[in-house]
Structures are given as structure tokens and as C-alpha cells.
C-alpha positions, -999 to +999 in steps of 0.1 A: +177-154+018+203-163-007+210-143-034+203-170-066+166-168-051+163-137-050+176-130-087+155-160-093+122-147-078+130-111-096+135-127-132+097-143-124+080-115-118+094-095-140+086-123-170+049-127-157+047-091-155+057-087-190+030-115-199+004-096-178+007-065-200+008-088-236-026-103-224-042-071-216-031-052-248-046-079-265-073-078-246-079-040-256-068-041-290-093-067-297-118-046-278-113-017-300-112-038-335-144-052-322-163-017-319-156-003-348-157-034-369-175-065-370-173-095-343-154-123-352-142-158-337-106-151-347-109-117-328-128-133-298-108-160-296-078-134-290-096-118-269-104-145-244-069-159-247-056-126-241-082-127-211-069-160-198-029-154-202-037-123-178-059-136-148-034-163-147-001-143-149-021-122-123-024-150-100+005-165-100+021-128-092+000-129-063+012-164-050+048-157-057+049-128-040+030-143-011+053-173-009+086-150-012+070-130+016+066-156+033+102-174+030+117-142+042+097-139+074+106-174+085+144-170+072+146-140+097+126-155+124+148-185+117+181-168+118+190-175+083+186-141+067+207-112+088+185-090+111+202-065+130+176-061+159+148-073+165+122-053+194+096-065+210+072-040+218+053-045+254+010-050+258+006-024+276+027+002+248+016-009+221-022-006+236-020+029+242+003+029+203-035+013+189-058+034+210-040+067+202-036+063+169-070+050+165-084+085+176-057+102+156-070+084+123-106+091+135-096+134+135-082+127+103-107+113+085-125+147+080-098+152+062-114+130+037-141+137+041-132+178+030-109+160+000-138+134-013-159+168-011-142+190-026-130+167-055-167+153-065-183+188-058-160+207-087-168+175-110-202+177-108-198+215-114-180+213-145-202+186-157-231+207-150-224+240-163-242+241-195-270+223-183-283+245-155-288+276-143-263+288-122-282+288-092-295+250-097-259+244-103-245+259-071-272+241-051-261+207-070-229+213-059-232+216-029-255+186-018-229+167-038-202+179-017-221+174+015-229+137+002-195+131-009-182+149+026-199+121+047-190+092+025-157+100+027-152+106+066-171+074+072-151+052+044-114+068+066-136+062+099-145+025+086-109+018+077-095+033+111-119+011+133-109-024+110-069-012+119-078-006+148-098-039+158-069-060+139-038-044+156-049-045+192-058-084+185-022-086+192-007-089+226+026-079+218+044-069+185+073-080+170+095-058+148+127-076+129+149-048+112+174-061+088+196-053+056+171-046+029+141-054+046+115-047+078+092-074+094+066-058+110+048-081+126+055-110+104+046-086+075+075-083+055+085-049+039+105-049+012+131-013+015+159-020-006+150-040-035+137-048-071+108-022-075+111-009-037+129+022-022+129+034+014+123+074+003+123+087+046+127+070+077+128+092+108+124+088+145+099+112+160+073+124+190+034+107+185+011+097+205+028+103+237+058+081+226+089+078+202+082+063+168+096+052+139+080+064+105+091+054+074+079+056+038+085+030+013+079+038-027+075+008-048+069+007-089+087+009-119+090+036-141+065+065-134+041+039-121+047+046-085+027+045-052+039+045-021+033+035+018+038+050+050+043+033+085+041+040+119+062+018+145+066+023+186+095+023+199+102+005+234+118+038+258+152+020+264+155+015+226+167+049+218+210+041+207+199+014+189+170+036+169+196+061+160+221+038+145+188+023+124+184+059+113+220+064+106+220+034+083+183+034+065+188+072+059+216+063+043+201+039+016+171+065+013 
């Protein structure tokens, strides 16, 4: 991928990004004038432009990004952007890679579950304490927290079965690592660029095999979020994992 469309795809983000934001704060403003003062057409006509310049920035965010995404998995897979490996991971590892960590997601979503629980019970606690007694309000509580418990561990347990049922759709996987950039997959994951950082990548023991984990923190400003992934790695893989490590640690 050459460098002008990078720079190029960059500058078009960044510019519909910046429209994004004008449409919403319009948006709002106009929301607030027209609460504590009267509706006008000058003030909803703001508003709905406002309305429109944001779903449509918005979109085309989406389809830019897609289609960059997209022109980087086929210039690796095509040789024009520099990988330096690429793995192929074999049917029978990467079944036991899905199936293991399929019941390691299951285990974790009590996890969840106890978070979602705990979180919702000491809301409804709070928001309850001049209301009720304090016995009404400890019962509350607690059949919030048992509700909230449950919907939580089956939302993680939901989300671990639909990974699970996508991933082991796949016979094999394919992993392209290159400069600033992963393909997992033919999903590309951006390490090293505009608004993405690789923050840890480190090689370690999991479900019965050798892994790569890596976390990836994306945003501007304080606005940031970020993702984790898991990747098997084949057994006779292990020289060329190090010097992986040696280099993405090193852009961390």
C-alpha cells in the first residue's frame, strides 16, 4: 500500500470525522435551544441538517474504512504490500485452538455475570436509598443482582457460542504478519498507524499450545478503547515467533 493512499485515506477520515462532530453539536445545540425555548423552522431545519451531515459522514466512515481494509488484505495476499510471514495454521490445531477456547470463554463468562451483578445491584441501591426501608432495599438488591448475574453470563455465553460457531467454520487459518499491520484471517488489523498502537504482544502457553496475544489501542485523544487477540501458533513456528516479538515489542 503506497504511502500517497495512505496519507490520502488519513486526511478523509480525519475531515469526515471532523464533519461528524459539527453535525452532532448542531444537532444538540439545537436540541437544547429547543427545550428551553420555543420550536422554530430555522432551529429544526438546523437540526435535521445537522442530522443529515452526520448519518452521512457516518456512512461514508464506515465504507472507507471497509474499502481501505479491504485494499490491504488483497495488497498482502497479492504480494504488493510487505508481509514478513505468513502461517498457516493446520484443521486439526486450530480445532482444538476453537474448542478450547470456546470452554475457556464459557468459565469466563461468570465473570460477567459477577461484574453486570455487582455493577447494577449498587445502582439500584443508591437509587433506592431514600425510598425504602433498609430491609426492602437489601432485598431489591439483591434480586437485581441475581437478575443482572444471569443476563450477564448468558450475554458472554451467547457471544462465546457465535465465535465459536463462526471460527470453526474455517478449515484452516491464515495469518499474514507484516510492517504496520496483522491479517488475521483476511481481517486486517491495523498496529502501527493513524489512531492505532500495538500496546503488548507476547508469546505464551493456552490451551494446550503456544499463542500469540496481542493488544491493539485505537482512538484519539483520551477517547480510547482497545482490543485483544488470541492467535495459534503452528509447533515448528517458534524462531520465526520470537523475531515477531523482537520486532512488534519494539514498536509497542
Amino acid at each position: 500500500m503506497k504511502a500517497t493512499k495512505k496519507s490520502h485515506f488519513t486526511l478523509l477520515i480525519v475531515g469526515f470525522t471532523l464533519l461528524m462532530i459539527a453535525g452532532l453539536s448542531a444537532c444538540i445545540i439545537m436540541l437544547i435551544l429547543m427545550s428551553v425555548d420555543e420550536v422554530s423552522f430555522d432551529k429544526g431545519f438546523i437540526f435535521f441538517l445537522g442530522l443529515t451531515v452526520t448519518v452521512i459522514s457516518l456512512r461514508i466512515i464506515i465504507k472507507q474504512n471497509q474499502s481501505y481494509s479491504q485494499q490491504r488484505v488483497d495488497a498482502a495476499m497479492n504480494g504488493d504490500e510487505a508481509v514478513f510471514t505468513q502461517w498457516e495454521i493446520s484443521k486439526a490445531q486450530w480445532t482444538s485452538f476453537c474448542k478450547s477456547k470456546y470452554e475457556f470463554d464459557l468459565k469466563e463468562s461468570s465473570g460477567y455475570g459477577w461484574a453486570a451483578a455487582c455493577l447494577m445491584g449498587l445502582v439500584s441501591g443508591f437509587s433506592l436509598w431514600d425510598r425504602l426501608d433498609l430491609d426492602q432495599i437489601v432485598a431489591f438488591t439483591l434480586l437485581t443482582a441475581v437478575f443482572f448475574f444471569f443476563i450477564g453470563k448468558y450475554v458472554a455465553g451467547l457471544k462465546a457460542r457465535s465465535d465459536f460457531k463462526r471460527q470453526s467454520q474455517l478449515e484452516v487459518a491464515d495469518i499474514h504478519f507484516a510492517k504496520s499491520s496483522i491479517i488475521f484471517n483476511s481481517r486486517l488489523i491495523l498496529i502501527n498507524e493513524f489512531g492505532y498502537r500495538l500496546k503488548h504482544f507476547s508469546l505464551q502457553d493456552r490451551f494446550n499450545m503456544k499463542v500469540i496475544i496481542f493488544t491493539v489501542e485505537y482512538g484519539i485523544g483520551n477517547r480510547k478503547s482497545s482490543n485483544s487477540y488470541t492467535i495459534p501458533m503452528p509447533a515448528d513456528k517458534m524462531e520465526e515467533a520470537n523475531k515477531l516479538s523482537s520486532y512488534y515489542n519494539g514498536i509497542a
